[in-house]
Residue, then its C-alpha position, 0 to 999 in steps of 0.5 A: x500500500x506505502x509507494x514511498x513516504x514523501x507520497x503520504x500525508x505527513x503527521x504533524x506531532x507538536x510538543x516532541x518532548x512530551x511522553x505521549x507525543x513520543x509514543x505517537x511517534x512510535x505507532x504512526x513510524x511503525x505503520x511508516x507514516x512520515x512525521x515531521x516532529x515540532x519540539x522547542x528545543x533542539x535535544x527534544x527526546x522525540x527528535x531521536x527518533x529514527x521514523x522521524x523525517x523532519x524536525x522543527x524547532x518551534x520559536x514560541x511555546x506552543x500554547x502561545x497564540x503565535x504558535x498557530x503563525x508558526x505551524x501555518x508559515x513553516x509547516x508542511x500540510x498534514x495531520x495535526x498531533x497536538x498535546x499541551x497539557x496548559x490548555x487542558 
């Protein structure tokens, strides 16, 4: 089914640092589905990561309202993973 990943429809996962993020990570690159992983800083566990194809180190905390610019301007379309427990 999988012709090659730059063919799929990356998933997006926002807050690589987070444990839960990390464990989607996990599923979605065992299904090879590519990810492109957002953290704010470069030595995000999820960044370590062998299914991940792209990293992406956010300027602003994703609970920031800037953060919506950022994902607009610098990221890829795809399917949006989005956990931050500050607005649960």
């Amino acid at each position: 089914m999988k012709q090659g990943s730059q063919l799929q429809t990356p998933a997006i996962v926002c807050d690589a640092e987070k444990l839960s993020q990390i464990a989607i990570i996990q599923e979605l690159g065992r299904l090879n589905i590519p990810i492109v992983a957002i953290a704010g800083r470069p030595d995000a566990l999820g960044f370590r990561s062998r299914y991940i194809s792209r990293r992406l180190i956010a300027p602003v905390a994703s609970h920031d309202p800037d953060y919506i610019r950022f994902l607009l301007s610098s990221v890829p379309r795809g399917v949006l993973f989005y956990s931050n427990d500050a607005n649960a």
